[in-house]
C-alpha positions in Angstrom: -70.3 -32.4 1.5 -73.7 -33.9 0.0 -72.3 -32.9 -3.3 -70.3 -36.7 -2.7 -70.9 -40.2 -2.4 -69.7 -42.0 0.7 -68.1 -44.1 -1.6 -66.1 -41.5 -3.3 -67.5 -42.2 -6.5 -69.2 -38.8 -6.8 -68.6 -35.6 -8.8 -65.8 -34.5 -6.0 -64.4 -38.0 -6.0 -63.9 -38.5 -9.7 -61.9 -34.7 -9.6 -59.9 -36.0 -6.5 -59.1 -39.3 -7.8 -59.0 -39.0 -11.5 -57.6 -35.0 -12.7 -60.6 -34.8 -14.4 -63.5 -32.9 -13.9 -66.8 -35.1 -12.2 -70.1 -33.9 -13.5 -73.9 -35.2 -12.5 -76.0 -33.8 -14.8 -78.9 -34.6 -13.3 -79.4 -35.3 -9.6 -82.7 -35.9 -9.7 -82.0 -39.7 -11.6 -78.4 -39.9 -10.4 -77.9 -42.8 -7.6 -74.9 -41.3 -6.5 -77.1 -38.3 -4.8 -79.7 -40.5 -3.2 -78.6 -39.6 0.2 -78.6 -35.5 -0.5 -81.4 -35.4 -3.3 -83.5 -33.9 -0.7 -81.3 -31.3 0.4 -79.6 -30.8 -3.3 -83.4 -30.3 -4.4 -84.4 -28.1 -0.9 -81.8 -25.8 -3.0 -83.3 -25.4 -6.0 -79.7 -27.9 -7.4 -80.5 -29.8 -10.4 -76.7 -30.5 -11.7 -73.7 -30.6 -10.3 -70.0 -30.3 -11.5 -66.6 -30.9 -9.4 -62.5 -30.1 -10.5 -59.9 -30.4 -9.3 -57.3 -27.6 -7.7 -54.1 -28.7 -8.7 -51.4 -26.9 -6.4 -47.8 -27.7 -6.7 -48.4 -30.5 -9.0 -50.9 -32.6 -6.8 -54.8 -32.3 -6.2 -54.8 -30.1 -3.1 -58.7 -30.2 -3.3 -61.6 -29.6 -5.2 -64.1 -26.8 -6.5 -67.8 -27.8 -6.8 -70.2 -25.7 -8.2 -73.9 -26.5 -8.9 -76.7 -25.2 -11.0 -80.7 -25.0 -11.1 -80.4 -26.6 -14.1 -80.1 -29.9 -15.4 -78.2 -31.2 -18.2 -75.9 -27.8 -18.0 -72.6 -28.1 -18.2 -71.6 -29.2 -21.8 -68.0 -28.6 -23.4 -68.0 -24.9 -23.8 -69.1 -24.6 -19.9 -66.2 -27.5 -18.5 -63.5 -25.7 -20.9 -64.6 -22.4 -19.0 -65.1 -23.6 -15.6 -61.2 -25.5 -16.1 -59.9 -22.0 -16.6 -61.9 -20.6 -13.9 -60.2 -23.8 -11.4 -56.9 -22.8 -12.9 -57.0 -19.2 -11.5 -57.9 -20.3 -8.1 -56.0 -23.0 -7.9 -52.8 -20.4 -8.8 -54.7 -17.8 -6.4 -54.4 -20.2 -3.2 -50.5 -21.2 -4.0 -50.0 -17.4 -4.1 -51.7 -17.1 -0.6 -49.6 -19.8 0.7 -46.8 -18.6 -0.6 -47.2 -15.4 0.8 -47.7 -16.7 4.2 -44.9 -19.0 4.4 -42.7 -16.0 3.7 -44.1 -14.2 6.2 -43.3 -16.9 8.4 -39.4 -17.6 7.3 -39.0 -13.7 7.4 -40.2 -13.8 11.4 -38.0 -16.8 11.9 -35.4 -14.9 10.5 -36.2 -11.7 12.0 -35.6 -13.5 15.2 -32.4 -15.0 14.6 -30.9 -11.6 13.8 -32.6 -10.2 16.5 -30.6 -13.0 18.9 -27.6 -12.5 17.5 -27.8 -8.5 17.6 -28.3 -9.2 21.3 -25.7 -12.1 21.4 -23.1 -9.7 19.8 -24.0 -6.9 22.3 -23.9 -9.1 25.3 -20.1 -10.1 24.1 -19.2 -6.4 23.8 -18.7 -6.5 19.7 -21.5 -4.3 18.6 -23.7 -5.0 15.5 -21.2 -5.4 13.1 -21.4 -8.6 10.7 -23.2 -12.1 11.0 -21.2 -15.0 10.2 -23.9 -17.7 10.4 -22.5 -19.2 7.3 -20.0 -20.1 4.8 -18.2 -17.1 2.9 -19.5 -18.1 -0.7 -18.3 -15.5 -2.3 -14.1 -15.4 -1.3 -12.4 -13.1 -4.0 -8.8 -14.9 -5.1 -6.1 -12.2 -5.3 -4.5 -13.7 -7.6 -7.1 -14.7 -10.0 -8.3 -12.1 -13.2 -11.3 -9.9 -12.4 -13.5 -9.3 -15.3 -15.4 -5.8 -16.1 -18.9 -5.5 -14.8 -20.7 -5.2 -18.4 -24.2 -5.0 -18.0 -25.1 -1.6 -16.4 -27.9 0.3 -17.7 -28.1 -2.5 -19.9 -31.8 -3.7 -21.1 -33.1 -6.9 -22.1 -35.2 -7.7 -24.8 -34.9 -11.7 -25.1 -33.9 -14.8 -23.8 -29.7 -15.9 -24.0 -28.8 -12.7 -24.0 -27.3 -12.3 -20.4 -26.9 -15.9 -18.1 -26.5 -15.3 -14.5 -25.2 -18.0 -12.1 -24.2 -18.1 -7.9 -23.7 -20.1 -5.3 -25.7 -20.2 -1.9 -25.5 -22.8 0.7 -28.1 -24.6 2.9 -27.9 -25.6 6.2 -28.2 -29.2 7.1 -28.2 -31.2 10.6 -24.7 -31.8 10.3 -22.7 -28.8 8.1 -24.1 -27.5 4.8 -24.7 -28.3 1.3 -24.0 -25.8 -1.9 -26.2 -25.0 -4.1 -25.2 -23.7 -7.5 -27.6 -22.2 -10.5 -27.6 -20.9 -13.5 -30.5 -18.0 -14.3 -31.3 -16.6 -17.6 -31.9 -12.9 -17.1 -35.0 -12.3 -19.2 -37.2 -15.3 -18.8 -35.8 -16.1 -15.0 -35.7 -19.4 -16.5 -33.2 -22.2 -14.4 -31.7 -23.7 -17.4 -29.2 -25.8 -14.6 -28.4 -26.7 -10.8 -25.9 -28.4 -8.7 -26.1 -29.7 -5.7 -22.5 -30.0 -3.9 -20.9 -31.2 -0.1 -17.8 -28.6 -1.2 -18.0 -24.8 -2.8 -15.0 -25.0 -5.3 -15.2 -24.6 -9.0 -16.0 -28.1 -9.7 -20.3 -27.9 -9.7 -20.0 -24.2 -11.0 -17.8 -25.8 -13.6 -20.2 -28.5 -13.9 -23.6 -26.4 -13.4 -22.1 -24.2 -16.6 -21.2 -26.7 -18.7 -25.1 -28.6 -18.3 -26.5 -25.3 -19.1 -24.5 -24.5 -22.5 -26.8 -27.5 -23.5 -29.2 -25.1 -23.9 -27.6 -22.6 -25.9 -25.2 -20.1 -25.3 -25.4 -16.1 -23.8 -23.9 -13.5 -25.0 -22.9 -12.0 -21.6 -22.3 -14.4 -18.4 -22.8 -12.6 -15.1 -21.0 -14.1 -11.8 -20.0 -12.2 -8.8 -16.1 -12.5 -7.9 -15.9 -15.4 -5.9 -13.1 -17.7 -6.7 -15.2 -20.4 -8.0 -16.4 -18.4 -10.6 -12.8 -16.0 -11.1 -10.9 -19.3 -11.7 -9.1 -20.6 -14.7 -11.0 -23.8 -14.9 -14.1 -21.7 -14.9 -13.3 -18.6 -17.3 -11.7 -21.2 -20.0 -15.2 -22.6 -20.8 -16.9 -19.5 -21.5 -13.7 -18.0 -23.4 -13.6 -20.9 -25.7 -17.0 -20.2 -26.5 -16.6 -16.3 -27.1 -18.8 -15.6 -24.5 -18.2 -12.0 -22.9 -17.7 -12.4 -19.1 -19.1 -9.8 -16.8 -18.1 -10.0 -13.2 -20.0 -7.4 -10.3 -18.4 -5.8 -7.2 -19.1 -7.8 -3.8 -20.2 -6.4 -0.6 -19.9 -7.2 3.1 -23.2 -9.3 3.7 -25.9 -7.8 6.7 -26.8 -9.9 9.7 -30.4 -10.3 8.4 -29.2 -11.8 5.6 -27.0 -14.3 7.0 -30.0 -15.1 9.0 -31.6 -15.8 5.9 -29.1 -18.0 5.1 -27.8 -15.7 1.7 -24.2 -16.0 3.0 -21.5 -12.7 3.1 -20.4 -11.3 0.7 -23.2 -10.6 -1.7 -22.9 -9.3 -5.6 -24.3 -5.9 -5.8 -26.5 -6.3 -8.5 -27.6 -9.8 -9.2 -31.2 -9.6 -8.3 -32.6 -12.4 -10.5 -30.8 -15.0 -8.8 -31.0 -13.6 -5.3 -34.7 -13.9 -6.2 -34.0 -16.9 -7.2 -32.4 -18.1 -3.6 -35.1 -16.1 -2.0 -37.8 -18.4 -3.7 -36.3 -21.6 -3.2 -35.8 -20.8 0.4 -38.7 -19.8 1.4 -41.2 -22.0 -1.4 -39.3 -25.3 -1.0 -36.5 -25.7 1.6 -37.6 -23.5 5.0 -41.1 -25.4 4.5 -39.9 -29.1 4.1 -36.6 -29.2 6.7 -35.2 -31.9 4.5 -33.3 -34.4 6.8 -31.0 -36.2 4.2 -29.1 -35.0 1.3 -31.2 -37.1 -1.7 -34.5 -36.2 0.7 -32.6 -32.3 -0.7 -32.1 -33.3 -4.2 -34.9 -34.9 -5.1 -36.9 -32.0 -3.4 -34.9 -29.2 -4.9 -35.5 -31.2 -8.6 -38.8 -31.5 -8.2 -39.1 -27.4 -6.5 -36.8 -26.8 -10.0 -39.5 -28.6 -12.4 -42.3 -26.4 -10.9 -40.5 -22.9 -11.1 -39.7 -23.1 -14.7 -42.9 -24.7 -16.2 -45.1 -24.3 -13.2 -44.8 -21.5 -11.7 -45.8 -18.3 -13.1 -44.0 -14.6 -12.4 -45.8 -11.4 -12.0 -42.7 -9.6 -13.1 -43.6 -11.7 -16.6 -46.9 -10.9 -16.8 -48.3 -14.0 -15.3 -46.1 -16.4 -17.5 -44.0 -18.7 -16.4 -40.3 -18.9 -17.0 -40.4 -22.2 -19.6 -43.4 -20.2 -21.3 -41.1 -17.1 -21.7 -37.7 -18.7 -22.7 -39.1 -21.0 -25.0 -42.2 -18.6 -26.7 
């Protein structure tokens, strides 16, 4: 645009290539406009101001706004117009976000809608997908715990701690994904990344979290990984209460969406938490290589909790929240 240089040393170039906002306060004596100071001036522009839109931790672009006066934009004016590029910048990765859901929901809409007719063809009926790994096996012989958080409400961070496991497809077999959630400030205070679903990287995904403090209530479903000894022992020699919810027979559309079978009945913050990751980081990037996976998934991790910001906490984001 003539608000640049063909050099990149303009107000647009200094956003791009610096993080910092590029002003020309006056285009009438600054060189870098000699090749639009006729059309800046045809305008009416006297001044000029570029910053950058920084979207998922890189400079996606830049805003450029310019005024009929010179000499315009002091301190005050920047400081406002940063906030102003903040909100748009957050604005567009809502947009984007948005539409790459609505794209992994029609790729999954699709898949279900090929297996219904796959299962019908075969004579079986619409009964259960099993696209995937069971992730959440019961073990008859392992202790349930009571379900402990019903009608319960929260009022502040490490109060309740929620972890699961999910897996995600890869070219050849899968890789699990483990996480543990606080409740209130959806914060991901740990995460393993695993070639096998046994208690090990549960184990290990608890014991990095417990880092960060300690709950008073820790939420798991019933899978085996989470029901076993080796798992239980390091919350009960803590004295941390252990709540443990009812599983269900997972749908079609949500094997498609690769959630798994067997789903917990009411552990929304990390199936929201699954549901993000999916759909924000892994369905967009088709990682071909398991540290391509890990170092994406860290870096995905990173933005959620000091990045990211959650309509269901007003607009904060999760870091903001757990740590006031």
């Amino acid at each position: 645009t003539w608000v640049d240089s063909n050099s990149g040393h303009g107000p647009a170039g200094v956003a791009m290539g610096t993080d910092v906002p590029g002003k020309a306060p006056g285009i009438w004596h600054d060189s870098r406009f000699a090749a639009w100071r006729e059309t800046a001036l045809k305008h009416g522009f006297q001044s000029s101001i570029a910053l950058p839109l920084i979207i998922k931790q890189s400079i996606d672009m830049v805003l450029s706004i310019c005024a009929v006066e010179p000499e315009v934009f002091d301190d005050q004016e920047v400081s406002l117009l940063r906030q102003l590029a903040e909100n748009v910048s957050y604005g567009i990765s809502v947009l984007r976000t948005r539409d790459a859901n609505r794209q992994a929901e029609e790729r999954a809409r699709e898949k279900d809608q090929r297996l219904q007719k796959a299962q019908q063809i075969a004579g079986l009926g619409f009964i259960e997908a099993n696209l995937g790994p069971h992730t959440s096996k019961p073990h008859p012989e392992h202790k349930i715990y009571p379900y402990l958080l019903r009608g319960m409400k929260l009022q502040a961070p490490n109060l309740v701690w929620s972890t699961d496991l999910t897996y995600i497809p890869m070219a050849v077999g899968f890789m699990y994904l483990t996480a543990v959630i606080d409740w209130y400030s959806r914060y991901v205070l740990s995460w393993e990344l695993s070639n096998t679903m046994d208690y090990l990287p549960c184990r290990d995904a608890l014991q990095s979290a417990l880092l960060h403090g300690e709950p008073v209530i820790f939420n798991t479903d019933q899978g085996s990984q989470f029901t076993s000894k080796e798992f239980t022992q390091v919350l009960l020699d803590r004295q941390i209460l252990i709540s443990m919810e009812k599983v269900r027979a997972g749908t079609a559309r949500e094997a498609a969406l690769g959630h798994g079978r067997g789903r917990a009945l009411d552990n929304v913050f990390i199936e929201r938490l699954w549901r993000s990751v999916k759909y924000e980081n892994i369905y967009l990037n088709d990682y071909q290589s398991v540290p391509e996976l890990y170092q994406g998934l860290s870096d995905y991790f990173s933005y959620y909790n000091q990045e990211r910001p959650h309509q269901s906490l007003g607009g904060a984001t999760p870091a903001e929240v757990h740590y006031g």
